[in-house]
BALOLO-595024 format. One record per residue (C-alpha): residue in three letters; z, y, x negated. Coordinates in steps of 0.001 Angstrom, whole numbers, plus 500000, padded with zeros to 6 digits. Each point is the difference from the previous one (the first is absolute). Last residue first. Example, Ala and Ser with C-alpha at 12.3 -4.5 7.8 and 13.67 -1.06 7.14 Angstrom:
2
+---------+--------+--------+--------+
! residuo !     c3 !     c2 !     c1 !
+---------+--------+--------+--------+
!     SER ! 507140 ! 498940 ! 486330 !
!     ALA ! 500660 ! 496560 ! 501370 !
+---------+--------+--------+--------+
***
This chain:
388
+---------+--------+--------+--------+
! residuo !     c3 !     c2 !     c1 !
+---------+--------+--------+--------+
!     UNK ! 488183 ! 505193 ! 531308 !
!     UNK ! 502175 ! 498241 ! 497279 !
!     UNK ! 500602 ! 502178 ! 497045 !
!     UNK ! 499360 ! 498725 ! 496312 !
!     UNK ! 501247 ! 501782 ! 496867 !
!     UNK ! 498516 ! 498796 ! 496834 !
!     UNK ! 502197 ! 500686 ! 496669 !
!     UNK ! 499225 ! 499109 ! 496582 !
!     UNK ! 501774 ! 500184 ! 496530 !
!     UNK ! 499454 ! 499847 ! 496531 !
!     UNK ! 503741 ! 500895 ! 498359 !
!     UNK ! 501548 ! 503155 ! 499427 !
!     UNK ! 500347 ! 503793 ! 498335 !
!     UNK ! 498521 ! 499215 ! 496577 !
!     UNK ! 497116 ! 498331 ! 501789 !
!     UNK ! 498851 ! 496707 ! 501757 !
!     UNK ! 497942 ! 501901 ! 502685 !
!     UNK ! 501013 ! 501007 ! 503465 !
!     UNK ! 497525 ! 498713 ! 502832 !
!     UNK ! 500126 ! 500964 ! 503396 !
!     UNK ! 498428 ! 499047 ! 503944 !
!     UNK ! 501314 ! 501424 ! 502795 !
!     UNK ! 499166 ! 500089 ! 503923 !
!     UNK ! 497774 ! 496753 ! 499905 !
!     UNK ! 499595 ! 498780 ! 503953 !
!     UNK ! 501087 ! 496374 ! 501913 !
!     UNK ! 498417 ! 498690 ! 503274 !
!     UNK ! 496865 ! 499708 ! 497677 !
!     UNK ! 502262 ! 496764 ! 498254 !
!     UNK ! 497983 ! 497417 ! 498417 !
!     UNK ! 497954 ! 502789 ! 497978 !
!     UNK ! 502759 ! 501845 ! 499600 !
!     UNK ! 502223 ! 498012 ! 497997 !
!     UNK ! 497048 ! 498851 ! 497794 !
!     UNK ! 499220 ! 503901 ! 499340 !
!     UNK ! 503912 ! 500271 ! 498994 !
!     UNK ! 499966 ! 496622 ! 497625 !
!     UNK ! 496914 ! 501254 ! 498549 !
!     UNK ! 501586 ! 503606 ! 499203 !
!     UNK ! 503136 ! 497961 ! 498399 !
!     UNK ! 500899 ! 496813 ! 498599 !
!     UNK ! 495992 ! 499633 ! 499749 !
!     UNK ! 499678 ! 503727 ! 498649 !
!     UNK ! 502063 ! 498872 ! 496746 !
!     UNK ! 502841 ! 502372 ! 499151 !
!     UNK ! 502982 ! 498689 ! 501054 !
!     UNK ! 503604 ! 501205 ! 500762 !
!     UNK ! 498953 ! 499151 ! 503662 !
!     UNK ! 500465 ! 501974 ! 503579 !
!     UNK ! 499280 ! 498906 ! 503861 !
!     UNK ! 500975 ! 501778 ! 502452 !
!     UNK ! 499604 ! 499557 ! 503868 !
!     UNK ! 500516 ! 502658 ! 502204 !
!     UNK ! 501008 ! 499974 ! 503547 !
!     UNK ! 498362 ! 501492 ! 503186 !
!     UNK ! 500480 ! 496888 ! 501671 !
!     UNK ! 502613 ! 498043 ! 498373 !
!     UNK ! 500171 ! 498152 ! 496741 !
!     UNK ! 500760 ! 496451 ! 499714 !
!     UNK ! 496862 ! 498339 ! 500876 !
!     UNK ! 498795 ! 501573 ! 496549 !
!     UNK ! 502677 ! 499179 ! 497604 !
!     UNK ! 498217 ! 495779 ! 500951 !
!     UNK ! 496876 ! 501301 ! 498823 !
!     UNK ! 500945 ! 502345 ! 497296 !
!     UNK ! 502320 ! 497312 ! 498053 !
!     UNK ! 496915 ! 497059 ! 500609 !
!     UNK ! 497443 ! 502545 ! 498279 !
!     UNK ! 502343 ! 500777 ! 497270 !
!     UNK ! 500443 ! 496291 ! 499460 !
!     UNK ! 496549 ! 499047 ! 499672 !
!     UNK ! 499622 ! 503400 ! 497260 !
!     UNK ! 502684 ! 497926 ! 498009 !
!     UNK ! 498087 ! 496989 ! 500151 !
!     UNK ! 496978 ! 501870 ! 498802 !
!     UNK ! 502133 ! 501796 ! 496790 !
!     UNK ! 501268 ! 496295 ! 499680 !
!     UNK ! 496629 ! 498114 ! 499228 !
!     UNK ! 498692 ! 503077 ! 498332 !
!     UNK ! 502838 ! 499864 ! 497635 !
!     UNK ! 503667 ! 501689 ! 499375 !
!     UNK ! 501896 ! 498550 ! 496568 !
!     UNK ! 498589 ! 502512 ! 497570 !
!     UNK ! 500841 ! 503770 ! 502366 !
!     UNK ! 503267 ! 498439 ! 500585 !
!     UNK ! 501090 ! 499535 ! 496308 !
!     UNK ! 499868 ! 503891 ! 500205 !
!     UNK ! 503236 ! 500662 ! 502918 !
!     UNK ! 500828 ! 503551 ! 500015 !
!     UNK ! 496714 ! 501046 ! 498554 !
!     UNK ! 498069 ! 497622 ! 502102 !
!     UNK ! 500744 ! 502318 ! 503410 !
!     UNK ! 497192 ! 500871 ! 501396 !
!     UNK ! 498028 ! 496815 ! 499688 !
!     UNK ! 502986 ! 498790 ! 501955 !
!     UNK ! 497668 ! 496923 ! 500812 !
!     UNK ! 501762 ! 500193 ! 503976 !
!     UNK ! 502454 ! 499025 ! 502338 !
!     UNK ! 499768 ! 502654 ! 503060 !
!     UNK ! 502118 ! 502749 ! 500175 !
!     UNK ! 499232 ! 499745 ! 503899 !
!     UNK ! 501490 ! 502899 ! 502078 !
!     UNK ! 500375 ! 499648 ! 503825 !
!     UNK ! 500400 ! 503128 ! 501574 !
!     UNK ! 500580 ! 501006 ! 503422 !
!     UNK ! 501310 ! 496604 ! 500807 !
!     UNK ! 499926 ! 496855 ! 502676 !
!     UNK ! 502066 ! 498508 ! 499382 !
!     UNK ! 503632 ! 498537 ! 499691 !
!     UNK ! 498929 ! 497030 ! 502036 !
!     UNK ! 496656 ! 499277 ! 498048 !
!     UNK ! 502078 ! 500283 ! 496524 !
!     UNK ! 503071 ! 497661 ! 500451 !
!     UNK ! 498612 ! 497115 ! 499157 !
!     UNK ! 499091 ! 501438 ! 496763 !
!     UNK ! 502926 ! 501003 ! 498942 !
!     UNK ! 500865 ! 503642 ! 500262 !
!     UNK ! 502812 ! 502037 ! 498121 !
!     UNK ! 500844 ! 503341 ! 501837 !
!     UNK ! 499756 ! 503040 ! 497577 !
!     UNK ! 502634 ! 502722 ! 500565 !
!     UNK ! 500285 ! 503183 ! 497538 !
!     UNK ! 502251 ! 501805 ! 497736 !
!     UNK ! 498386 ! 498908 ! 496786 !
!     UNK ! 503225 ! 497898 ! 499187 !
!     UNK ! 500284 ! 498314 ! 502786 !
!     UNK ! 496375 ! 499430 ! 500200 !
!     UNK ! 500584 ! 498597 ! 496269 !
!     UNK ! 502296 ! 497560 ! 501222 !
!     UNK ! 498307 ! 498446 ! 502823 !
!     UNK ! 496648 ! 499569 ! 497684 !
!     UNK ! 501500 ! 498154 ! 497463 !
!     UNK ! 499138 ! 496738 ! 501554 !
!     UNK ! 496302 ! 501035 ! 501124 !
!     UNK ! 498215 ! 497972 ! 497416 !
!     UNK ! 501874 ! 496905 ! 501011 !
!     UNK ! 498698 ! 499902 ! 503483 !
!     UNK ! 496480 ! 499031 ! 498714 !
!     UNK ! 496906 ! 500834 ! 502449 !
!     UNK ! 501739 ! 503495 ! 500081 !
!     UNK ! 501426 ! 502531 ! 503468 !
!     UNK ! 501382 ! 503070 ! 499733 !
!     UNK ! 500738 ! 502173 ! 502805 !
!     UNK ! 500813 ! 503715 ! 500190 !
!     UNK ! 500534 ! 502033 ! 503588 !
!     UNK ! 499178 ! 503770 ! 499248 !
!     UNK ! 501089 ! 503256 ! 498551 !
!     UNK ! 498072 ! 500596 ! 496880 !
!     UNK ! 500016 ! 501009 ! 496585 !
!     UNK ! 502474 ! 497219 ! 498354 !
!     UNK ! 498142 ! 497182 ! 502209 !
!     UNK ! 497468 ! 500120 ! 498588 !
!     UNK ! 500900 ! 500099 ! 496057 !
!     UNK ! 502356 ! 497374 ! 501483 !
!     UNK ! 497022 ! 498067 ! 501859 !
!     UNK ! 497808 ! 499949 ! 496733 !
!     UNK ! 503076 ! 498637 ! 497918 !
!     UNK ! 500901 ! 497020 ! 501945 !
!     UNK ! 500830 ! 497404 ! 497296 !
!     UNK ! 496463 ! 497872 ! 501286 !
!     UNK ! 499195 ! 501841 ! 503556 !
!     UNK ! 496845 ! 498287 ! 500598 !
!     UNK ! 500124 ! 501304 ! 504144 !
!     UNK ! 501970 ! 503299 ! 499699 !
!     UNK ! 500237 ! 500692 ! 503513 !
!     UNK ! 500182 ! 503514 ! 501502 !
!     UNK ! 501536 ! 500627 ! 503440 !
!     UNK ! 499242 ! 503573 ! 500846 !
!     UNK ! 502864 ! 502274 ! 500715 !
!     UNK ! 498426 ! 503091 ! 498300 !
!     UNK ! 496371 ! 499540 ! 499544 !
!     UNK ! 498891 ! 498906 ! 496505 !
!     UNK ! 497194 ! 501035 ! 498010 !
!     UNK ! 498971 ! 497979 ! 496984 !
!     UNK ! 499354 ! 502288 ! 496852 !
!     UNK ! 503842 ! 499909 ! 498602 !
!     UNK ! 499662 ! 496381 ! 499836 !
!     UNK ! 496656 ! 499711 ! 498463 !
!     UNK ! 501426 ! 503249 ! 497343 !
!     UNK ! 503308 ! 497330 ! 499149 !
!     UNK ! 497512 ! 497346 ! 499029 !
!     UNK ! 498242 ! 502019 ! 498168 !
!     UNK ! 503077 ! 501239 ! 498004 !
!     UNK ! 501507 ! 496184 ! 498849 !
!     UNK ! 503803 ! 499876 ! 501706 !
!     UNK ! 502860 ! 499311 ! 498338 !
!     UNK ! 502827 ! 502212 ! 502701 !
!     UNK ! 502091 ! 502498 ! 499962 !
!     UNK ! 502942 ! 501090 ! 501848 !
!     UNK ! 500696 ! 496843 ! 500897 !
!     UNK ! 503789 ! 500154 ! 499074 !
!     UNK ! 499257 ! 497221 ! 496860 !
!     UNK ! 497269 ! 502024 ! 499093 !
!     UNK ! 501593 ! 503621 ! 499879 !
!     UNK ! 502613 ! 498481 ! 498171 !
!     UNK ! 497787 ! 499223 ! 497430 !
!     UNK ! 500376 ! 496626 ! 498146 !
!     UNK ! 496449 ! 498612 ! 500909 !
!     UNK ! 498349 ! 503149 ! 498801 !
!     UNK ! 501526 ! 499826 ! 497086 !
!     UNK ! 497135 ! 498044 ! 498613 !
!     UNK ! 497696 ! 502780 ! 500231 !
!     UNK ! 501872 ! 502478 ! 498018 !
!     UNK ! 496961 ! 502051 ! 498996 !
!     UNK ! 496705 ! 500823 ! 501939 !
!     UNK ! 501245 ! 499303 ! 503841 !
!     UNK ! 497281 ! 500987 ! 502261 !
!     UNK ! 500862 ! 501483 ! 502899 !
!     UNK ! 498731 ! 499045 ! 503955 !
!     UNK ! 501637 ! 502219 ! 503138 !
!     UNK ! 496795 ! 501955 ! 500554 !
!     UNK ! 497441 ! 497798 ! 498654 !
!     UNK ! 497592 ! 499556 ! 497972 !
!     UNK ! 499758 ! 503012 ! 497575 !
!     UNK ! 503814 ! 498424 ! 498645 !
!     UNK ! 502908 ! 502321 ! 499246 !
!     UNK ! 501593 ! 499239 ! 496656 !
!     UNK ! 502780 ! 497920 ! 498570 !
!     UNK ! 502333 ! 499583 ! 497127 !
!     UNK ! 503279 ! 497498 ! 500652 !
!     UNK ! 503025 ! 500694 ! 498024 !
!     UNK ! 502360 ! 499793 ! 503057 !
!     UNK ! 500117 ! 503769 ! 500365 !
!     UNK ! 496503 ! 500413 ! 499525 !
!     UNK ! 499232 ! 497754 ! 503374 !
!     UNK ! 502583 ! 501735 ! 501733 !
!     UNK ! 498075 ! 503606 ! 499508 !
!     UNK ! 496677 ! 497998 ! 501032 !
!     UNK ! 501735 ! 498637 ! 503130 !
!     UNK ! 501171 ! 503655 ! 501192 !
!     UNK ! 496076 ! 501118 ! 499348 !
!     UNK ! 498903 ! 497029 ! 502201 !
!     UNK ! 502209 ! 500663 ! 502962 !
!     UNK ! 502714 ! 497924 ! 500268 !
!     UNK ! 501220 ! 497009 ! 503027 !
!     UNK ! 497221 ! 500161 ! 502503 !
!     UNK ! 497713 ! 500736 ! 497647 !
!     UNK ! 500602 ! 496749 ! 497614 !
!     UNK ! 497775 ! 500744 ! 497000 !
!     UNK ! 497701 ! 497410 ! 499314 !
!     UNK ! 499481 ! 499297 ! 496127 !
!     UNK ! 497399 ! 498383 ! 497651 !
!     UNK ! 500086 ! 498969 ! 496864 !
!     UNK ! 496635 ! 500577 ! 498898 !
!     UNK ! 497806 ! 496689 ! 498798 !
!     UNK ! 499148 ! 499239 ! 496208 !
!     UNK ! 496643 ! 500400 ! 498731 !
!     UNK ! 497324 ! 497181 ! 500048 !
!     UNK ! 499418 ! 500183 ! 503832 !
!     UNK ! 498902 ! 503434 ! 499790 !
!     UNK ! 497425 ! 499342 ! 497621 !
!     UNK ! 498760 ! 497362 ! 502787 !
!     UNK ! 500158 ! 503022 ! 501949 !
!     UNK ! 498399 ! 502249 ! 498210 !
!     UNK ! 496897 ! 497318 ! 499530 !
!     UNK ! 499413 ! 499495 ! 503611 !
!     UNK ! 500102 ! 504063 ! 500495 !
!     UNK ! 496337 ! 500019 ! 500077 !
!     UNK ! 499769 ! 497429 ! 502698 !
!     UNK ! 503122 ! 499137 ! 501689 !
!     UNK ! 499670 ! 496867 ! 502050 !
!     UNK ! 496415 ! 498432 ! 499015 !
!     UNK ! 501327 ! 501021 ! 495821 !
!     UNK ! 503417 ! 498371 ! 500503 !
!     UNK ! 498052 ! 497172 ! 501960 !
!     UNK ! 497913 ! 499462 ! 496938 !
!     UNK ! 502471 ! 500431 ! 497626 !
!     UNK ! 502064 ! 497019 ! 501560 !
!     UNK ! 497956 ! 496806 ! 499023 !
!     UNK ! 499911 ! 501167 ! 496435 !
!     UNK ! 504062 ! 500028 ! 499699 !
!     UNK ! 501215 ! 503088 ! 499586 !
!     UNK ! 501228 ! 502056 ! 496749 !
!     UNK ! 497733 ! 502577 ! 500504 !
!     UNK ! 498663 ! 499600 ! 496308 !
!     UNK ! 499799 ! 496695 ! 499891 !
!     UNK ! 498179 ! 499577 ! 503726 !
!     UNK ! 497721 ! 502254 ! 499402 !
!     UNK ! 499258 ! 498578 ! 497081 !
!     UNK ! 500378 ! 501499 ! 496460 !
!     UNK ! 503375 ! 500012 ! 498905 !
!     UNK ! 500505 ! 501067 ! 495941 !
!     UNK ! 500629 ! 497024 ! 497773 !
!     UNK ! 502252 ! 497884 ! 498522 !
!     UNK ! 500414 ! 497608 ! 497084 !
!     UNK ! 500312 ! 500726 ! 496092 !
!     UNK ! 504056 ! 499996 ! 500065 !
!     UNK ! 500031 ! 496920 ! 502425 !
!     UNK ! 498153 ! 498134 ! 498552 !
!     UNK ! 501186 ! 500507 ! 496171 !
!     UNK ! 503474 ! 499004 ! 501766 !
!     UNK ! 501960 ! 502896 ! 501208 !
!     UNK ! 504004 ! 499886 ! 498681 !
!     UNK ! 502697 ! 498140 ! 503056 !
!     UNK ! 501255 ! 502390 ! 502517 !
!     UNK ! 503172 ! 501271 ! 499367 !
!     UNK ! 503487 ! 498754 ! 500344 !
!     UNK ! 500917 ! 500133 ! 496283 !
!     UNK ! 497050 ! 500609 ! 497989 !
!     UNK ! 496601 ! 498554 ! 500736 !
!     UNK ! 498532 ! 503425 ! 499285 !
!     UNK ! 497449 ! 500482 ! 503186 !
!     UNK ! 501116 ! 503832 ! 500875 !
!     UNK ! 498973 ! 501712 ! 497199 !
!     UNK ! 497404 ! 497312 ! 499483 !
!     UNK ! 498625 ! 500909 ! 503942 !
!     UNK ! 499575 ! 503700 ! 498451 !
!     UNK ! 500333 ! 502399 ! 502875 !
!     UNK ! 497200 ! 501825 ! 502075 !
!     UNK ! 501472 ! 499468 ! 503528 !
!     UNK ! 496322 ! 497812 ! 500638 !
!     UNK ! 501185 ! 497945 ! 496770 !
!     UNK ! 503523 ! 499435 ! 501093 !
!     UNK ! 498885 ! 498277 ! 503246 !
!     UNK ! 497367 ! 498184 ! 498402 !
!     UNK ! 502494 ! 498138 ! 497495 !
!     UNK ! 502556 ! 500106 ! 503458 !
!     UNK ! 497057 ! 498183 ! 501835 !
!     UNK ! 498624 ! 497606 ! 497061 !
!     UNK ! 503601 ! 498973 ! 499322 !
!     UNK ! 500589 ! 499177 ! 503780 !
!     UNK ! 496627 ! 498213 ! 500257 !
!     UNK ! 496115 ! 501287 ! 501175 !
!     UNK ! 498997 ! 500209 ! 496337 !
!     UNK ! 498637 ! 502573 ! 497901 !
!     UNK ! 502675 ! 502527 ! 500162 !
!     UNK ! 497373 ! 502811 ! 501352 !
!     UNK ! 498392 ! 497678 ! 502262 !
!     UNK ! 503180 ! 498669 ! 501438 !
!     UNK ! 501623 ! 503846 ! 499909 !
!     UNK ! 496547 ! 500523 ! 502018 !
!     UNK ! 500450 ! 497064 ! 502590 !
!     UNK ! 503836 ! 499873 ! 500948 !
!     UNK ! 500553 ! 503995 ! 500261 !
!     UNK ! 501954 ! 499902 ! 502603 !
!     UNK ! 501368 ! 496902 ! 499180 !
!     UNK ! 501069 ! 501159 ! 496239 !
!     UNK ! 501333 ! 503420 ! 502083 !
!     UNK ! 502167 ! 497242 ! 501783 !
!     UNK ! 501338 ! 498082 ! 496529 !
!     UNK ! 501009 ! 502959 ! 497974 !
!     UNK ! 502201 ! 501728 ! 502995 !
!     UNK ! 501280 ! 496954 ! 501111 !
!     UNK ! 501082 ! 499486 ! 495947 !
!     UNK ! 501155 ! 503573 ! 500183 !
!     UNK ! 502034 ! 499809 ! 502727 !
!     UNK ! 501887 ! 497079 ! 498813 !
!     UNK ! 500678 ! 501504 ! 496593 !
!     UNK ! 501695 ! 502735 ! 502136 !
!     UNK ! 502254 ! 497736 ! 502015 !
!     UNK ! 500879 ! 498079 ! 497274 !
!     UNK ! 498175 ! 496772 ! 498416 !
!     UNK ! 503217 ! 497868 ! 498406 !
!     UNK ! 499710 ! 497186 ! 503141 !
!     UNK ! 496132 ! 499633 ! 498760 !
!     UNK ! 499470 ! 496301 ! 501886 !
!     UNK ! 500916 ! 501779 ! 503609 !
!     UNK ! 497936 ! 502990 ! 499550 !
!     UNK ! 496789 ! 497855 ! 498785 !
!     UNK ! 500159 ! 498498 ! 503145 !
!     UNK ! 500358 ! 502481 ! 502109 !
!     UNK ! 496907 ! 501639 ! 498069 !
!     UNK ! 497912 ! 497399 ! 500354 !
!     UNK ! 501246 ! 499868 ! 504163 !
!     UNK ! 499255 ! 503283 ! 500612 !
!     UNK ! 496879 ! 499534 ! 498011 !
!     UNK ! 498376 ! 496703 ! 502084 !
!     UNK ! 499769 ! 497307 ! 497608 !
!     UNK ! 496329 ! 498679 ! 499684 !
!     UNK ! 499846 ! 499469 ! 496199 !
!     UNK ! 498785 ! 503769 ! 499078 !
!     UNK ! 503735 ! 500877 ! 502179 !
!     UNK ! 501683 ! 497641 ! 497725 !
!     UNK ! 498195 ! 501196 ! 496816 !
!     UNK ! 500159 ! 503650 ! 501262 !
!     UNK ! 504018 ! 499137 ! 499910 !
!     UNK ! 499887 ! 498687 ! 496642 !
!     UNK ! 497867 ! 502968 ! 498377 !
!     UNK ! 502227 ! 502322 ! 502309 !
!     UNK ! 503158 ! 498530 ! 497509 !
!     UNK ! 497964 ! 500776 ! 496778 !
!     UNK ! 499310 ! 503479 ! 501070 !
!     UNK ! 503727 ! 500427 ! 500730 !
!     UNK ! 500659 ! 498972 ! 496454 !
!     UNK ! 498003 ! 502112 ! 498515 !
!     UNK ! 501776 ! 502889 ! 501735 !
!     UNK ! 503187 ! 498462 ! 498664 !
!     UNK ! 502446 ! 498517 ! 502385 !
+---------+--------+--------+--------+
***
């Protein structure tokens, strides 16, 4: 495919996603009518269509209307390239600008046009944040790291970085973490290393690899990963300590890989169902990845960041409540509760810790973090609670 061509094929896919389509499934679809795209003209079109999302309200502003053509129009003016260069109506690309189109578009103004947010949200960026609201919703417009755990148990980080060159893969030690890099070239072979498919590394976002390493763990305690999802958080755990691992998620399904990449990490995680919980309890440490906005984490997933609303954000923050409450009875005396979020709004977070404590004095605060959406890793937030 041509370049122009690409930019045709996100137009079709932001019209699917503009249309209510989620963008996995715009893209999928795409993919499956465009047999002749290869792997690299497939990469690009993702590529073309999530920075679009990203930047959904100033490209809209820019291109003069909130379609696909007015997104990649405002996309290529904001990159400083000719839309007509681009807009020929020759062979696969987009059709020529109408008289509209050429004369339309202008510069963001509003907060929420040149944030890229929805109005509702700046306000809770700014109540959360403050003077680094705006940052971060700059953050949010820029593609995320690629993110890596190194496996201690199995290489020490400087042995994994001479690997990583080895199989074409650039990296660099991360500032937030010990055992995090950043991969800047050869991301996609990631996938294909052999030090992936032996678990000597891991995907893993950099804040949420400095929560883990900040939680303190005795040796032999019996930790439970409570909202395990894949089981990430309780590998990067379990990977530094000696202790008794258990993973337990309100949907089975999410843990199905998790057998296999234990065995590869090295490490044990027992699988609990629900039933199960109160008779393999109590714990030391029952951590609570709760479901969340993941404010944090809109670069990785953009059409997110349109489709949440206040209905939903409060539902969510329901749920959270519900998840600590019943993770709560679980833990034993002396034992820590932990509750972390890849958001950034202070009711997913500081509000739901003060709430906690409010109906629970028997319970104390020992931590409480924030990491920032940066070059290094997603928004994050961490509360450690420790029952008196």
């Amino acid at each position: 495919m041509t370049p122009e061509a690409r930019i045709q094929a996100a137009i079709e896919v932001l019209d699917g996603v503009l249309a209510g389509d989620a963008a996995e499934k715009a893209l999928t679809s795409w993919g499956r009518r465009s047999r002749f795209a290869g792997s690299k003209d497939r990469a690009a079109v993702r590529d073309h269509v999530f920075q679009a999302l990203r930047c959904r309200r100033s490209y809209a502003c820019l291109g003069g209307a909130e379609t696909g053509r007015g997104l990649m129009l405002g996309a290529l003016r904001a990159a400083g390239v000719a839309p007509q260069t681009v807009f020929t109506g020759q062979g696969h690309a987009p059709e020529v600008l109408s008289e509209d189109e050429e004369a339309g578009g202008a510069a963001p103004v509003t907060a929420g046009d040149r944030l890229d947010l929805p109005d509702w949200m700046v306000p809770l960026f700014e109540a959360a944040l403050g003077d680094g609201a705006e940052a971060a919703a700059r953050m949010l417009r820029e593609r995320a790291p690629v993110c890596l755990r190194v496996n201690i148990r199995m290489n020490s980080v400087s042995e994994v970085i001479e690997n990583m060159v080895t199989s074409g893969i650039s990296v660099r030690r991360s500032e937030i973490a010990e055992e995090a890099l950043i991969v800047t070239e050869g991301a996609r072979k990631v996938a294909q290393s052999e030090l992936y498919a032996t678990g000597g590394i891991e995907l893993q976002d950099g804040a949420s690899q400095a929560a883990m390493a900040a939680l303190e763990i005795a040796p032999g305690a019996r930790v439970l990963d409570y909202c395990a999802g894949g089981g990430g958080k309780v590998l990067a755990l379990a990977v530094r300590h000696d202790a008794l691992w258990f993973a337990h998620d309100a949907d089975p399904r999410r843990m199905a890989d998790l057998p296999a990449r234990a065995a590869r990490a090295g490490v044990e995680v027992t699988r609990l169902e629900g039933r199960d919980l109160a008779a393999a309890g109590p714990f030391d440490l029952v951590l609570c990845d709760v479901p969340c906005s993941g404010s944090g984490t809109w670069r990785r997933a953009p059409d997110a960041k349109w489709r949440l609303t206040p209905e939903r954000l409060d539902a969510l923050c329901a749920i959270q409540r519900e998840i600590l409450e019943s993770a709560a009875a679980l833990v034993a005396p002396g034992g820590q509760l932990v509750l972390t979020t890849c958001s950034v709004f202070r009711c997913e977070n500081e509000d739901q810790s003060a709430a906690f404590l409010q109906t629970h004095p028997e319970w104390g605060e020992t931590l409480r973090r924030r990491w920032p959406i940066s070059a290094e890793g997603d928004g994050f937030f961490l509360s450690v609670f420790k029952r008196i």
